[in-house]
N, C-alpha and C positions, 0 to 999 in steps of 0.2 A: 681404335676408334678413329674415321675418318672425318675430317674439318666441316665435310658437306653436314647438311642436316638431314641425315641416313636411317631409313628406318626399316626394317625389312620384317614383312611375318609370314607367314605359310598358309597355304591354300591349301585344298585337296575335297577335290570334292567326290570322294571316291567311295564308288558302293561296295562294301565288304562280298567277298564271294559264298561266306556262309549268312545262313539266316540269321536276323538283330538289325543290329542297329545299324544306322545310314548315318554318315557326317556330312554336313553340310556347312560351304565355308564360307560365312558372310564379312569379307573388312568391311572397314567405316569409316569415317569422321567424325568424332565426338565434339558438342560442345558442351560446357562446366561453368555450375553459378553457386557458390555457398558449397561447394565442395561436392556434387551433385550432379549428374548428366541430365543437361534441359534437352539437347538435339539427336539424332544418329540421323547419317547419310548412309547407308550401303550402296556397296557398288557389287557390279558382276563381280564374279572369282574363279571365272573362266575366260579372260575375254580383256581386252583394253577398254577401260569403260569411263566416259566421261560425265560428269556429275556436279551439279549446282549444289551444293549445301541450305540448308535453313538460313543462312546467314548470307547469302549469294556469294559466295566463293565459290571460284569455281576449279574443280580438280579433275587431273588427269591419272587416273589408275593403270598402271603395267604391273605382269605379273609372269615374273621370268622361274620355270617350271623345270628342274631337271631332276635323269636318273643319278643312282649314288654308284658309284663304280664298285662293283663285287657283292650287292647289296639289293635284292630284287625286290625286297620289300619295304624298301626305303624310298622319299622323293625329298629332295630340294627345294626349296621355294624363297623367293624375293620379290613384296610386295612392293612397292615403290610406289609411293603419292607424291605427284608435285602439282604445286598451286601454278597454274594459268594464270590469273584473276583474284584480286582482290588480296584484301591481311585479313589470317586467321590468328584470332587471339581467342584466350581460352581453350586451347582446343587438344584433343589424345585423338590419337589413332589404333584402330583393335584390331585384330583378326579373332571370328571368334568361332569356335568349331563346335557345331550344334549336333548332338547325338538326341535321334527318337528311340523310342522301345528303349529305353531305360531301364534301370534298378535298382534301386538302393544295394542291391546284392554286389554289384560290380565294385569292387576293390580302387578306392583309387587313390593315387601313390605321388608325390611330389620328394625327391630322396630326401632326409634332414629334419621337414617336418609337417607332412600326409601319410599316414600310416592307415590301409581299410577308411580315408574320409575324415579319420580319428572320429568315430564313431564310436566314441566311447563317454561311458558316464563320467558325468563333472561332478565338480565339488568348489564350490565359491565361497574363496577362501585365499587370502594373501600368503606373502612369505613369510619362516618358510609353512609348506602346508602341510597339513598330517591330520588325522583323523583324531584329536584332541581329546574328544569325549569317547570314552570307553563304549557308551552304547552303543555306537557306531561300527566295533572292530566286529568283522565278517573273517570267518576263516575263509570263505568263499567268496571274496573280497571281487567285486568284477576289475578290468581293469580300468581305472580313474584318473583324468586328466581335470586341473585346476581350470573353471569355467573361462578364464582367458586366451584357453590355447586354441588357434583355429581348428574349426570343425563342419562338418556337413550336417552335422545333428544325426543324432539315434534315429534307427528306424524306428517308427510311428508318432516320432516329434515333426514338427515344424523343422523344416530342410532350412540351413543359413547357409550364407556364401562365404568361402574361402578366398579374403584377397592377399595375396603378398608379393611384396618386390621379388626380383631374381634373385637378391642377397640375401632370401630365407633358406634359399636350397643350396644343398652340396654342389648338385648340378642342377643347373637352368635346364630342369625338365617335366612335365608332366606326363602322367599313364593314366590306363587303369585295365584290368582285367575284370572277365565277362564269361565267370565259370559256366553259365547257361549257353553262350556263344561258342565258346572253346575259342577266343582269339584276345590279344591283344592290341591295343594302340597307346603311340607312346607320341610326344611331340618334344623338339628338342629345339633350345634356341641360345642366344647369346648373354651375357649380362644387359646389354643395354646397347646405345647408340649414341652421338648425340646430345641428343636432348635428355637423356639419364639414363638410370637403372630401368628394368621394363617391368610390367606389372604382370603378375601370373596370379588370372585368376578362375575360380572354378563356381559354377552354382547348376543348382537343381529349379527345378520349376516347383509348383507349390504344391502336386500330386507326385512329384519324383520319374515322371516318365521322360521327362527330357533335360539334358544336361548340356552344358555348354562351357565349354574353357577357353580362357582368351589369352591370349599376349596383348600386352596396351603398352602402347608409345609417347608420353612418357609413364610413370607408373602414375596411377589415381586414384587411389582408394576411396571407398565412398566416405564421406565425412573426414577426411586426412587432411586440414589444412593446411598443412605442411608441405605436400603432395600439391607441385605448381605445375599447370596446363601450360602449353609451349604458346608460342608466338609464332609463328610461318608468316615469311615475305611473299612477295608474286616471286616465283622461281624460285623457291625453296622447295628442295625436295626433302622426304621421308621415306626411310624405308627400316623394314625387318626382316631378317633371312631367320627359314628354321629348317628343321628334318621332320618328315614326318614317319612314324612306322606304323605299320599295319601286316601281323601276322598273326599266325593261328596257335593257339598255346592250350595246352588240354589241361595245365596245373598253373597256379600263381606262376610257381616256380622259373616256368618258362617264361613268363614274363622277365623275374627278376634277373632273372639268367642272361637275358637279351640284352637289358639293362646296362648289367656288368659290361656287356660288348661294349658296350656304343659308347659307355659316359665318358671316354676321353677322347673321341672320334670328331667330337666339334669344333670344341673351342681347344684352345694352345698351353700348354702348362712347359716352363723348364726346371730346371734342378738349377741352384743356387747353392756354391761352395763359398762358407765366410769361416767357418770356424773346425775345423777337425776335432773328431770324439777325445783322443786325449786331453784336448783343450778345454773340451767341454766339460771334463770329468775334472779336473782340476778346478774348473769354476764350480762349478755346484760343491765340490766337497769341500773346498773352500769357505764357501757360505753354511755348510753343515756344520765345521769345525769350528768356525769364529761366531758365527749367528742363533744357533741353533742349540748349540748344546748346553743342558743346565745342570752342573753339578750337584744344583741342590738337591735333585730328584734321578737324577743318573737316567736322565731322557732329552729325546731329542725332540725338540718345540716344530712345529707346524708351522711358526713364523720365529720373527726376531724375537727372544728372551725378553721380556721385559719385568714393571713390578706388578700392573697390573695387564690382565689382558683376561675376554672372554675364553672360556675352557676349548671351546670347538674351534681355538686359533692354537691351544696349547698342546694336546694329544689327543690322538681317535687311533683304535687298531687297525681298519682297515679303510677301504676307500679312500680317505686322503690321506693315507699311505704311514702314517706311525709306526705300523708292524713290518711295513715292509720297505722304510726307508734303511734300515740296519743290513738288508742283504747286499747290497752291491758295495754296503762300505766294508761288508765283511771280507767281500772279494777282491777290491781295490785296493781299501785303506792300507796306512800307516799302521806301525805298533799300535801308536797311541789312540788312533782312527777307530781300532779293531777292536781295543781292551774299552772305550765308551761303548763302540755298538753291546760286546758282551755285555758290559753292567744295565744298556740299554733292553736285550733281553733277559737280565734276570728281575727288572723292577717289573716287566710284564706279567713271569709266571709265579712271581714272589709276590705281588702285592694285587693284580685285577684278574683272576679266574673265581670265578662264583661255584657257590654249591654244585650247582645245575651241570658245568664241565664246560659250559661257556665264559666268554672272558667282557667282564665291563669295557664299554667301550671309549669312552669315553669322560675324561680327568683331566685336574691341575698336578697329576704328578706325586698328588698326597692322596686326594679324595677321587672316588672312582664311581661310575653310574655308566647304566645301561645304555645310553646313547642321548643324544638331543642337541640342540642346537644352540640359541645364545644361552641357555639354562637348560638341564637336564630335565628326560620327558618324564612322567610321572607312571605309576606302575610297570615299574621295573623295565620296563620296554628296551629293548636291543635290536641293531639292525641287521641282519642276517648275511646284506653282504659284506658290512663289516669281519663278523665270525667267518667267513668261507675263504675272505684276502688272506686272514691270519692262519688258517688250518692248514691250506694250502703255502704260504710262503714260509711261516715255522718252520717246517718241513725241507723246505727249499734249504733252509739256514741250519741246520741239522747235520741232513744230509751233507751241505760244504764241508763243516767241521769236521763229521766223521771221514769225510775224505782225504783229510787236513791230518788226520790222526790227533785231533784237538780234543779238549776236553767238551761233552756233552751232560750237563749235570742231570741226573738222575729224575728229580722233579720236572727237567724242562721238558725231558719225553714222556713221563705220563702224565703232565699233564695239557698235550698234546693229544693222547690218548684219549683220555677225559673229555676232550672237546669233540673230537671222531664218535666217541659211545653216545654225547648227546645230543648228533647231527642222525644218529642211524635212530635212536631212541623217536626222536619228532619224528622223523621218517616214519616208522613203525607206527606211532600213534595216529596218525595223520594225512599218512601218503604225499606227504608235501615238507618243503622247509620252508616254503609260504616266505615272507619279506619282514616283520619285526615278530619276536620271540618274546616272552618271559626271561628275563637274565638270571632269575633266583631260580625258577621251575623246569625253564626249558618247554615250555607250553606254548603253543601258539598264540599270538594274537590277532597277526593281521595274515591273511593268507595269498594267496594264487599269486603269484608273479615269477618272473625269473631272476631276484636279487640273488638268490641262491647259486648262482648258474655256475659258480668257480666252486660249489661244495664237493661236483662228482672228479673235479683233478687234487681235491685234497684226499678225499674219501678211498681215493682209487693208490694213492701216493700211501694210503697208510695203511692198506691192505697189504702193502711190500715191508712197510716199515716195522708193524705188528705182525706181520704173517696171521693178516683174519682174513679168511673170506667173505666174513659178512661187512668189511668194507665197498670189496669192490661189487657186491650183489647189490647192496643200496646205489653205489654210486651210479653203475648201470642202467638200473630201474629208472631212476631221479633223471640219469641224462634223456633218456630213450620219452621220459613224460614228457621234458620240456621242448623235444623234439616234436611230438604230436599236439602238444598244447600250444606252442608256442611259433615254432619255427615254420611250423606249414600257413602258418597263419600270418608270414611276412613282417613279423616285428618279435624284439622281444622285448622286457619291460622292467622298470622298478632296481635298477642298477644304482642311480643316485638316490641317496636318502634324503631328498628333500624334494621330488618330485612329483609325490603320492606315486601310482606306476605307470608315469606315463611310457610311451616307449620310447627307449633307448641302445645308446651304443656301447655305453658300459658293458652292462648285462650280456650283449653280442660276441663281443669280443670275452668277455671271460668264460662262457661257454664252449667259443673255439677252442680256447683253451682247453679246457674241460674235454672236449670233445677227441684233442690231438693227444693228451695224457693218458685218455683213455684205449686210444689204438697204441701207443706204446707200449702201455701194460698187458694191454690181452692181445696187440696184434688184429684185434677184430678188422675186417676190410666197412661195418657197419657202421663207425666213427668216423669214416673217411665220408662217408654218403651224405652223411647229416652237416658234416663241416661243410663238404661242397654246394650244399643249400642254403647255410648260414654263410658262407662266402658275398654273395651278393649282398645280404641285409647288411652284413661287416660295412661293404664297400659304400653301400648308402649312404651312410653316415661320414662318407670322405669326401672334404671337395676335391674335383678332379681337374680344377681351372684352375689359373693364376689370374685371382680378382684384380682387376683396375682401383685400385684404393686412391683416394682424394691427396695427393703428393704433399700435402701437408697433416696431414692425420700422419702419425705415431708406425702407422703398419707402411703408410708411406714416404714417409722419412729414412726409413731403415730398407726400402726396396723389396719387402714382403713376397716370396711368391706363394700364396696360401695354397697350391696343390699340398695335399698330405694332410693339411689339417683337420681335424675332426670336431665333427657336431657332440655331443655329450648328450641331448636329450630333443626331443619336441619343445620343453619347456624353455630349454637356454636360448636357444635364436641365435647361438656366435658357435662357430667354431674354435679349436684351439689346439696348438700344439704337443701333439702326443695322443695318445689313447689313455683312458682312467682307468684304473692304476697298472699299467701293462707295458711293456716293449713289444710287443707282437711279432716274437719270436713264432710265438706258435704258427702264425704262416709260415715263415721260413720252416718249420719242422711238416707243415701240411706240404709246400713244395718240395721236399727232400720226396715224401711219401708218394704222390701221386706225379710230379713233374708239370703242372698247372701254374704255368707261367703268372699267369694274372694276380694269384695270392701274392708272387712273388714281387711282380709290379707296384698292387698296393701298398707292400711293405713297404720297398722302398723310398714311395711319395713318405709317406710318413714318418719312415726313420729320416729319411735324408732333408725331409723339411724340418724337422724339429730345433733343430740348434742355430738357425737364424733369429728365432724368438729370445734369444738368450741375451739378457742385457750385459754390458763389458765396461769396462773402463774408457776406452777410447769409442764404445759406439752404446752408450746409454740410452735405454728404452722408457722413457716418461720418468719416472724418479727412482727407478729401483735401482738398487744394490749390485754390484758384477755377482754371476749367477744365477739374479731373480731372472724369473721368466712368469707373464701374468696367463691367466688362462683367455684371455679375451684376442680373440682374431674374426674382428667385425664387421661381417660381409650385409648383413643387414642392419638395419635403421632405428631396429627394436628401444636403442635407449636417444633415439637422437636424432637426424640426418647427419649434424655437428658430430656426432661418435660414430659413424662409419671409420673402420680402422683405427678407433681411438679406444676411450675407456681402459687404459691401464694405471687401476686402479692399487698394484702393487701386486709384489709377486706371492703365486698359490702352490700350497704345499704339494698337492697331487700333479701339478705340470712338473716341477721339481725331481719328486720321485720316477715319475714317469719318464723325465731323463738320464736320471740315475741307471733307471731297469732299462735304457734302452742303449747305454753306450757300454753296459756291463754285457746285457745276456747277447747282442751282437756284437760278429764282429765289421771291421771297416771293409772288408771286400770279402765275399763270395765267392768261390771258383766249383766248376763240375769240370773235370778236368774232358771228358771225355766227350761230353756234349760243347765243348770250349763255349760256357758258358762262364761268363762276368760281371755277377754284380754288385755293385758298389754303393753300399750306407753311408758312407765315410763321407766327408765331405772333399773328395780328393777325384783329378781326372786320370782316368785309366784309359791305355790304347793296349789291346791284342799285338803285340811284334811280331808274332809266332807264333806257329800252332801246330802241333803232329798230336796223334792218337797216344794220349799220358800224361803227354809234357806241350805246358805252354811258357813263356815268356811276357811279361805283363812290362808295361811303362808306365810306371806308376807316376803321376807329378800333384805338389800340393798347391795347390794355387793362391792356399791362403797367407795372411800374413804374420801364425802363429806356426811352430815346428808341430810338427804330428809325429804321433808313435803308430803307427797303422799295426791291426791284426788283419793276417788272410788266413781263412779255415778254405782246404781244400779237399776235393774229395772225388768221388767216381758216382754214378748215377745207381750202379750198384750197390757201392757204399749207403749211400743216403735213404736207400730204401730197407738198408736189415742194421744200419748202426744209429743208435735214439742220439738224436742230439744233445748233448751234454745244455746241465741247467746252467752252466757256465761257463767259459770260455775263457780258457788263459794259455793252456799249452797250445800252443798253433806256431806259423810262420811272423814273422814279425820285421817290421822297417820303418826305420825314423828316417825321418826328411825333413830339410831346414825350410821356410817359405818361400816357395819359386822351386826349387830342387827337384829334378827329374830323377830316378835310380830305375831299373831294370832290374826286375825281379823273375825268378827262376821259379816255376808250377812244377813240382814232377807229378 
């Protein structure tokens, strides 16, 4: 951000070459009373255009237009106001781009949180929310977002406007596609300037035939009193630069696809080395081993142990990660580490599996209940992506042992089994595993979502482990539904159990999952198609910048680059470090597959940003523990202006695990030997020294001020395509280095 008072927005006033809609691009000069726009001045948006205000101020408009280099459907623009004459107070500046011939039909997309307009049915209703009263449960549940979340309104309601800062989205961007049209337009811009964060905002007319989105300088929401109008001297200038796109797209898809191109094309993100993965795993298991674990109950707590504590802070199966905090300590840990995780799953399948072959989700340890939240929910209720964490990572933690030649107790596989028969059973009844269950019956309750979305890489995992085929025939079916119901449709949904279904990136990401388990098992090339589609929704939900955080807020104390972090929901409004509950390996195993650099990009924003969030001894993050890590990385305003970057509120179990799974199932450098390809999770700088067709030569250096044990898995491009990636990672190449320490390592 530069000193001037800089504000820059996009113009374009360009007629599309197919039939539809025409943009039209009017800036302005707003004035503001009681939180409310009393004035608008437009000026030309073609043209240098000089202009008196309501208020006689008088402004000079320029509007500096350029091509994108390699990019024909791309322009630049920098709108630039500067005051002549007069002080304006009270006052935002817009650009606002007017589409006619409209549609409610037109899909429109802000990454994080616009999904289809969010056109979807509400339900008004605080935290957390659920559908309470039984009369309510739809197995055909449509999909439901809590009446607070922005929206465009349902087609045949009353249209409302969509206002939010740039710190609601992963990227400061707006779209929409125009399946009638066959084209898309997307608009891209900065966080802010200036005079602050900028406002992105979207509304329909009150028949739906004309739409209009704006950039506003500073941001102003209508009624936001919080939200303060700038002051401009005489010679004060404004300005705001964006990208504009405009091309022809015959599927969402290509929109979303384009997307994926561009979102780190604008603004600037780097990679930030503080802490290496071995480091990091010693912190967390650290705080597992001394924090966490309680003899009484031979499990491992969701927080600090204490005497009293609410149950949804003590254990849950899956989601915030209870069933699957024990794999990476199985793979890491200590004897003693290893011998809690075992006692940890045998109080699992010894004390919370129900009739049904599903598992209570949620206990103190003694007492167990199908799910809920400060207090368990009433008719048996269970959440479903709970049951699918657990089907699938059980499994995970099985498989280790038996490859360990360890013992595997007799109960613990079937009744792993048991859980598989009553995933295919719903299925069977149902054609769905729908989002909460019956935990005694296995019956449906609440249906349509994709909470289920990790059930087809357990289902599919235990067609190999039972030798059924009627595993991986349900699994199949399940992924291939949620592909047509869900993925073509640009979102998926109902991953967090406290969201009702809104959409999310949960559920996204465990489907890819799902999706990459499934071409391992059958090889199919039709798992790779659907990932590649669900690829962009993935990356939606990542911010692709390094936000400018307020230097005194908590994310900027600690120098924060938030590239990699991820949104969780429409509902949350914060990004956070890691994916819920995942290492997002399964990109790396989609990039072995196809060679699609970009999965492999994403990853590593997000492995490689992760362990900056990690509070320490000598660089403590708000009041947490060495180890804790809070889920809050606050790019928007949602609880505060004052909690931009702030709100850590203590650290949460599922960021936790999710660094557990992400320094266990990667490792710290990637090599393709043949493609001298290099890249690095790790938090460590690598230089190529060398390189012939086989054999490369790496300079490995840690820059941090902790020793590293680094892993490199290396391989051939060949390789990667016909050898599955191991669930785990231990036998590989290996080098420690002291802090500052260069070493040169040998690729063959």
């Amino acid at each position: 951000m530069k000193n001037k008072l800089l504000v820059t927005v996009l113009f374009a006033s360009v007629i599309f070459l197919q039939a539809g809609a025409t943009d039209r691009i009017k800036p302005s000069v707003r004035y503001h009373e009681g939180g409310n726009v009393v004035s608008c001045t437009h000026f030309e948006s073609d043209k240098q255009t000089t202009a008196t205000d309501a208020n006689g101020c008088k402004w000079l408009l320029t509007v500096d237009k350029r091509n994108v280099e390699n990019d024909k459907t791309a322009l630049d623009y920098t709108f630039t106001w500067e005051l002549k004459q007069g002080v304006a107070k009270d006052v935002s500046f817009s650009v606002d781009f007017q589409f006619d011939q409209w549609t409610p039909d037109n899909y429109v997309f802000v990454p994080a949180i616009v999904y289809d307009g969010n056109r979807f049915a509400t339900k008004n209703i605080g935290y957390p929310p659920f559908w309470y009263d039984k009369a309510e449960w739809r197995v055909d549940m449509p999909t439901t977002v809590t009446s607070s979340q922005p929206t465009l309104g349902k087609k045949g309601e009353q249209s409302k406007p969509i206002e939010l800062t740039s710190g609601n989205a992963s990227t400061p961007l707006m779209a929409y596609f125009s399946e009638n049209d066959r084209k898309a337009w997307m608009v891209q811009t900065n966080q802010g300037n200036d005079l602050g964060d900028y406002g992105l905002t979207i509304k329909e007319n009150e028949d739906r035939s004309e739409a209009t989105f704006s950039i506003i300088a500073p941001v102003t929401r209508t009624g936001n009193s919080a939200d303060i109008p700038a002051i401009v001297k005489e010679g004060g200038k404004v300005c705001i630069s964006c990208r504009v796109y405009n091309f022809k797209a015959k599927r969402l898809n290509d929109m979303m696809s384009r997307f994926m191109d561009v979102r780190k094309t604008f603004n600037n993100s780097s990679p930030r080395e503080v802490v290496p993965y071995s480091e990091v795993w010693k912190l967390m298991n650290n705080l597992y081993q001394t924090r966490r674990w309680d003899d009484r109950i031979d499990m491992y707590w969701l927080s600090d142990v204490k005497d009293k504590a609410s149950w949804n802070f003590i254990w849950q199966l899956g989601w915030c990660g209870g069933g699957q905090a024990t794999y990476p300590i199985l793979v890491n840990g200590s004897e003693q580490d290893k011998a809690r995780a075992m006692n940890n799953l045998e109080a699992i399948y010894n004390r919370t599996q129900a009739k049904s072959g599903f598992f209570y989700a949620y206990g103190d340890g003694k007492e167990f209940y199908g799910f809920g939240y400060g207090e368990p929910l009433e008719n048996n209720v269970t959440f479903v992506r709970s049951q699918g964490d657990w089907l699938y990572l059980s499994q995970l933690q099985i498989n280790l042992l038996k490859s360990r030649s360890e013992q595997v107790k007799s109960h613990w596989s079937e009744g792993t089994r048991k859980q598989a028969d009553a995933f295919v059973r719903l299925w069977d009844k149902y054609g769905q595993f729908g989002q909460f269950v019956d935990v005694e019956t296995g019956d449906l309750c609440i249906g349509n979502s994709t909470a289920g979305a990790i059930v087809p890489a357990g289902l599919a995992l235990a067609s190999e482990t039972y030798n059924e085929p009627r595993y991986l025939e349900v699994a199949c079916l399940a992924a291939r539904n949620f592909y047509t119901d869900y993925v073509v449709k640009g979102y998926t949904t109902g991953g967090p159990g406290e969201i009702l279904s809104t959409p999310d990136s949960e559920s996204a990401f465990a489907l890819f999952e799902s999706y990459m388990v499934l071409h391992e098992v059958t090889g199919g090339k039709e798992w790779l198609k659907y990932a590649s589609e669900l690829l962009p929704i993935c990356a939606s939900w990542t911010v692709s910048y390094d936000f400018n955080f307020p230097k005194e807020s908590e994310m900027g104390k600690i120098g924060a680059h938030s590239c990699g972090s991820v949104w969780a929901s429409v509902a949350n409004k914060h990004s956070a470090p890691g994916i819920c509950t995942w290492s997002g390996h399964s990109l790396l195993k989609y990039y072995r597959a196809t060679g699609d650099e970009q999965a492999l990009a994403l990853l590593t924003d997000i492995a490689h940003g992760l362990p900056q969030y990690i509070s320490r001894e000598e660089c403590p993050i708000g009041n947490m523990p060495p180890g804790g890590v809070c889920e809050r990385v606050n790019l928007s305003d949602w609880e505060g202006k004052n909690q931009v970057g702030g709100s850590i509120f203590g650290s949460c179990s599922w960021c936790e695990v999710a660094t557990l799974l992400t320094v266990t199932q990667l490792p710290g450098i990637y090599v393709q030997t043949d493609r001298q390809l290099v890249t690095v999770f790790d938090h460590l700088k690598v230089e190529k020294k060398q390189g012939k067709q086989g054999r490369m030569i790496l300079k490995v250096t840690n820059p941090t001020s902790y020793p590293a044990d680094v892993r490199i898995y290396s391989e051939t491009s060949k390789e990667a395509r016909k050898v599955a990636m191991p669930a785990f990672i231990s036998k590989m190449k290996s080098v420690s280095l002291n802090p500052g320490e260069s070493k040169e390592v040998h690729i063959e």
